[in-house]
C-alpha positions as CSV (number, residue, x, y, z in Angstrom):
1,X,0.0,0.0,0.0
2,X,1.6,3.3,-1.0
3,X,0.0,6.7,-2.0
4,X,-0.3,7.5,-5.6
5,X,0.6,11.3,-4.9
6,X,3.5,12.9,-3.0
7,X,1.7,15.8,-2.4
8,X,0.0,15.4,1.0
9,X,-3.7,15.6,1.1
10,X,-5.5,18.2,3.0
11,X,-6.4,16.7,6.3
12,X,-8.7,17.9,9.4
13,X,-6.2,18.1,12.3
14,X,-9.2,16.4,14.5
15,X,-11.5,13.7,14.1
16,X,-14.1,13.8,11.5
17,X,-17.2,11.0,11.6
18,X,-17.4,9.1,8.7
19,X,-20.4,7.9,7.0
20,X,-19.6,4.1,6.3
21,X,-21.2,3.7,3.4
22,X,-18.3,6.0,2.1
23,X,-15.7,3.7,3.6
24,X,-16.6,0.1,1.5
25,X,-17.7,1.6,-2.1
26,X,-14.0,0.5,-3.4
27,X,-13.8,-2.5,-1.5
28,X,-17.9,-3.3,-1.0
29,X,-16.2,-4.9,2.2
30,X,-15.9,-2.5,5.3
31,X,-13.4,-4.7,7.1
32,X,-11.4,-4.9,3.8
33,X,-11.6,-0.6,3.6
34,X,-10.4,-0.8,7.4
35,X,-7.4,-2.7,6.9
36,X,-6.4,-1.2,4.3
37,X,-6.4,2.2,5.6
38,X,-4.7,0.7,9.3
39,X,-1.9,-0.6,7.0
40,X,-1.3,2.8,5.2
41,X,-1.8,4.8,8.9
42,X,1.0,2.1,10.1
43,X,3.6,3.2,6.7
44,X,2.5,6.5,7.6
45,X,3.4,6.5,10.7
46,X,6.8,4.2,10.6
47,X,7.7,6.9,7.6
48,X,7.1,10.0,9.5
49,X,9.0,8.3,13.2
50,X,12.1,7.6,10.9
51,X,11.9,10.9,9.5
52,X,12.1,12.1,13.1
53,X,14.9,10.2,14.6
54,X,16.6,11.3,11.4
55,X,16.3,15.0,12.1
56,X,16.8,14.7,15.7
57,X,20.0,12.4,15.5
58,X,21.8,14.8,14.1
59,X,21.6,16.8,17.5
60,X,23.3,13.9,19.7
61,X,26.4,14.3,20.5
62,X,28.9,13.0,23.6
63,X,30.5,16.5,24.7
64,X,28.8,18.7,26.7
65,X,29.3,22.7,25.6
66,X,27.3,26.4,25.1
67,X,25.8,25.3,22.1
68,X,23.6,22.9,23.5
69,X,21.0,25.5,24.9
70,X,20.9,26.7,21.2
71,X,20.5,22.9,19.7
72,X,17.8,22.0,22.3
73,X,15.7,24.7,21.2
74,X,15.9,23.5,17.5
75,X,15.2,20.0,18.7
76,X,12.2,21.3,20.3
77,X,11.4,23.4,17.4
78,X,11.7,20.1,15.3
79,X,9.5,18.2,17.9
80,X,6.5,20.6,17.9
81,X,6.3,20.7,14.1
82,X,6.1,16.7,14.2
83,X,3.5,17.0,17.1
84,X,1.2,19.7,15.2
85,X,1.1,17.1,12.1
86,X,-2.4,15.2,11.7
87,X,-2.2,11.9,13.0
88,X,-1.7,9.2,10.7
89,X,-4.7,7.5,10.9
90,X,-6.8,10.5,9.8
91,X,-4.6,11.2,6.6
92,X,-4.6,7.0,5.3
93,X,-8.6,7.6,5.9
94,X,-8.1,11.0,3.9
95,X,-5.8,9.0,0.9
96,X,-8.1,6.1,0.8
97,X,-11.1,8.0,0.1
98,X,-9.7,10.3,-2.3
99,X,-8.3,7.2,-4.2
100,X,-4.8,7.9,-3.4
101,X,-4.0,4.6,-1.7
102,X,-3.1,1.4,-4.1
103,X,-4.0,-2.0,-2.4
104,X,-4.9,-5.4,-3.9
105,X,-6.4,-8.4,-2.6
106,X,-4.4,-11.4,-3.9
107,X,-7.0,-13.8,-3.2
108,X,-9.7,-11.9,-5.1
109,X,-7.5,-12.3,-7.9
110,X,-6.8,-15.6,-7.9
C-alpha cells in the first residue's frame, strides 16, 4: 500500500465522523476498507518516526558545551512541528477515500 501522490492531502487536524457507506464503495467490504487504511496509517506513521529520529540524531552528540541550549531549542522546534502534524490515521482515511491509496487483494485475484 503506498499513496499515488506525494503531495499530501489536506487533512482535518481532529476527528471527523465518517459515514460508512463512504468507507466500502472501493472495497464493497468494510473490514477490507479498514485494513487497508490501518496498513497505510502504520507506513504512515513508521515513515514520519524515521523521519524524526533522522532530524533529531543529528543533534546527539557525547560532549557537553554552550551550544547545547541553542540545539535544544531546534530540537524542540523540530518536535512541535512533528506533534502539530495530523495523526496518521486520519490522513490514510483521507488517501483512501480520495483514491490515493493502491492496495490489492491477492486472493480476489486468484
Amino acid at each position: 500500500m503506498t499513496a499515488n501522490n506525494t503531495n499530501k492531502p489536506v487533512v482535518a487536524s481532529s476527528t471527523v465522523t465518517r459515514d460508512l457507506r463512504e468507507l466500502d464503495v472501493n472495497t464493497n467490504n468494510i473490514y477490507e476498507s479498514l485494513v487497508i487504511m490501518s496498513k497505510r496509517a502504520n507506513q504512515i506513521s513508521n515513515n514520519i518516526k524515521e523521519e524524526l529520529h533522522q532530524k533529531l540524531s543529528e543533534f546527539a552528540s557525547s560532549n557537553d558545551n554552550l551550544e547545547e541550549v541553542f540545539e535544544n531549542r531546534e530540537q524542540i522546534e523540530i518536535s512541535k512541528y512533528y506533534e502539530k502534524l495530523p495523526k496518521p490515521s486520519l490522513v490514510a482515511v483521507q488517501e483512501f477515500l480520495d483514491d490515493k491509496v493502491y492496495y490489492r487483494n491477492p486472493t480476489k485475484e486468484a
